[in-house]
C-alpha positions as CSV (number, residue, x, y, z in Angstrom):
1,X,15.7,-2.4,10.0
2,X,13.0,-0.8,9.2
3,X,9.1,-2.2,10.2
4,X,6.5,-3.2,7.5
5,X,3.1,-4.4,6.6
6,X,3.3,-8.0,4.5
7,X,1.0,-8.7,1.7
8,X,1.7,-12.0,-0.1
9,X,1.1,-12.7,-3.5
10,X,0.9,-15.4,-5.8
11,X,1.2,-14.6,-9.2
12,X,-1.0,-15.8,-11.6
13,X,-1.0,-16.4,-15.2
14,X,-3.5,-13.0,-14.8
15,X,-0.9,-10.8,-13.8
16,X,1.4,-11.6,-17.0
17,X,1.0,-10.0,-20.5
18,X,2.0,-11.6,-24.0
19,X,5.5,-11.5,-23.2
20,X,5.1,-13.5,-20.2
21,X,6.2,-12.0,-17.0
22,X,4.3,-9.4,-14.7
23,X,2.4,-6.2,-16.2
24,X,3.3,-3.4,-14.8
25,X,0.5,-2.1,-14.0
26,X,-0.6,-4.5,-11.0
27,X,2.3,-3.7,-8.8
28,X,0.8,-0.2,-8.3
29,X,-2.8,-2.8,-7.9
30,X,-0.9,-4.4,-5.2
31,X,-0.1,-1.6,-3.6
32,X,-3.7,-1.0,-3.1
33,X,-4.4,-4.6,-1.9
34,X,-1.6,-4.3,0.7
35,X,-3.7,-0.8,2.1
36,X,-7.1,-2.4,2.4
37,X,-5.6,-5.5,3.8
38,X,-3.7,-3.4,6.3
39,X,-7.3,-1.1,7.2
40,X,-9.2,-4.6,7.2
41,X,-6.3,-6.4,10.1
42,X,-5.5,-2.7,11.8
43,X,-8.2,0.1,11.3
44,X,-11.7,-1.5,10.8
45,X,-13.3,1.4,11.8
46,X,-11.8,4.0,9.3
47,X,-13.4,1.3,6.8
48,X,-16.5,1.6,8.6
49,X,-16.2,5.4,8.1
50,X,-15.5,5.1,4.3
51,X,-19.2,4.2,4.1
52,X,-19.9,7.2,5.8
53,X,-18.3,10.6,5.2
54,X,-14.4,9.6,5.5
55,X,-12.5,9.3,1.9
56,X,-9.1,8.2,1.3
57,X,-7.7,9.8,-1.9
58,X,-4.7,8.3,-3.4
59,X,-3.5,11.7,-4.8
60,X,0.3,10.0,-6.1
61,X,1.8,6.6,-6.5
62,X,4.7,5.5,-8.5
63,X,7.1,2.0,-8.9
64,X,10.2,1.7,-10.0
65,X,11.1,-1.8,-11.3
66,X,14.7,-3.5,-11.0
67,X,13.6,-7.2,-11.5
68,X,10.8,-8.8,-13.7
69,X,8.6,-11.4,-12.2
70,X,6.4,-14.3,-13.7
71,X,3.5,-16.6,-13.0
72,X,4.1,-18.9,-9.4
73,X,6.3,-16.2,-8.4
74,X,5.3,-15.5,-4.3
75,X,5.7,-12.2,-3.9
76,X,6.3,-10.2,-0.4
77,X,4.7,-6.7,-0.7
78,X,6.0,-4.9,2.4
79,X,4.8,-1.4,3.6
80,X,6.0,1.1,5.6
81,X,5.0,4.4,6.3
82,X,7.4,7.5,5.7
83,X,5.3,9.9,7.4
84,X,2.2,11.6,7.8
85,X,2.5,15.6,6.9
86,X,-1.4,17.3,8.0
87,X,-4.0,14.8,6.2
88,X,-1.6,13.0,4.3
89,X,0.1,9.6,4.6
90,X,3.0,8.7,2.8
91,X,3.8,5.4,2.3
92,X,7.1,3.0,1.1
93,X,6.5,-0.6,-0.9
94,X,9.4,-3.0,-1.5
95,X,8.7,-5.7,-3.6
96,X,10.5,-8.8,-2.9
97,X,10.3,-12.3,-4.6
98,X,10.6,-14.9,-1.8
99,X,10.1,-18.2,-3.7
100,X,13.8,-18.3,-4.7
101,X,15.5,-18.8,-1.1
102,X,17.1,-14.7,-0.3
103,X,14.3,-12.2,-0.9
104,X,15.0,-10.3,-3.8
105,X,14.5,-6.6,-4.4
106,X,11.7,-6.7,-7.4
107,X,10.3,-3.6,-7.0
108,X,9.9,-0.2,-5.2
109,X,7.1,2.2,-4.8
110,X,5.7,4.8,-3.1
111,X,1.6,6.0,-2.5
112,X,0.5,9.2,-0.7
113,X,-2.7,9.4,0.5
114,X,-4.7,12.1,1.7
115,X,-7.9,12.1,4.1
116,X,-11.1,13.8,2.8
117,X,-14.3,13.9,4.1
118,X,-17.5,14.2,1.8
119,X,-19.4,17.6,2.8
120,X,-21.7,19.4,1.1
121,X,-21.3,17.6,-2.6
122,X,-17.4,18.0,-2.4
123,X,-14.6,16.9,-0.6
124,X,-12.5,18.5,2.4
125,X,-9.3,18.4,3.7
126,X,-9.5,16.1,7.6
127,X,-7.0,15.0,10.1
128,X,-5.6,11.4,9.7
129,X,-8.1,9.2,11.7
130,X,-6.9,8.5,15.0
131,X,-7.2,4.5,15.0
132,X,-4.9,5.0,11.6
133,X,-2.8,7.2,13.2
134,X,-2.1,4.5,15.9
135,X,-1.9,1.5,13.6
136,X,0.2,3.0,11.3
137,X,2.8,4.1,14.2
138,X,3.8,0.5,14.6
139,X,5.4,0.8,10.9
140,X,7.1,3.6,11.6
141,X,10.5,4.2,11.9
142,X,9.7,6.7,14.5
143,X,5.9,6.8,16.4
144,X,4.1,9.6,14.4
């Protein structure tokens, strides 16, 4: 089985549209709240460095969608990382509501992420930070 990350989620009535269940939009937000959560528990340091010269540059993200959610739906967000290729990091989201006994498959998506550093008014390719490097090993199917 492979290892992941947990976010959970509550819907709210902010994260429906007109029609009533979950826009699609925030799944890709909750990918991003599942990746600062991660750096805030695992790598406070590369957060520390954010403030500094270190960038982390979502360059792709997608979901595909297989079940629709509504408001009081808990959601599992669960990430794992597929790899790390030079200064990128690619990651895996599943989706899964949890409220209604089995976990069911809601959603999947995928984020790639490359590490910049801010030099001379523009950004620069960098190696993946060591402390992510190491925390992001343990949500690997095989140590980067």
């Amino acid at each position: 089985m492979k290892r992941y990350y947990e976010y959970r989620h509550l819907v709210t009535f902010a994260d429906t549209n007109l029609v009533g269940n979950v826009y699609f939009t925030n799944h890709l937000a909750w990918q991003g709240t599942c990746r600062e959560r991660f750096l805030a528990e695992h790598a406070p340091g590369v957060i520390d460095r954010l403030a500094d010269d270190l960038a982390l540059v979502t360059v792709s993200c997608s979901c595909e969608y297989f079940l629709e959610l509504y408001a009081l739906d808990e959601v599992s967000v669960r990430m794992s990382l597929r790899g790390i290729e030079a200064n990128r990091v690619l990651m895996d989201f599943g989706y899964f509501r949890v409220n209604t006994g089995l976990a069911q498959l809601a959603a999947r998506g995928e984020q790639t992420i490359a590490c910049m550093a801010r030099k001379d008014g523009g950004l620069v390719p960098v190696d993946v930070p060591e402390e992510l490097r190491t925390a992001l090993d343990a949500y690997a199917d095989r140590p980067a």
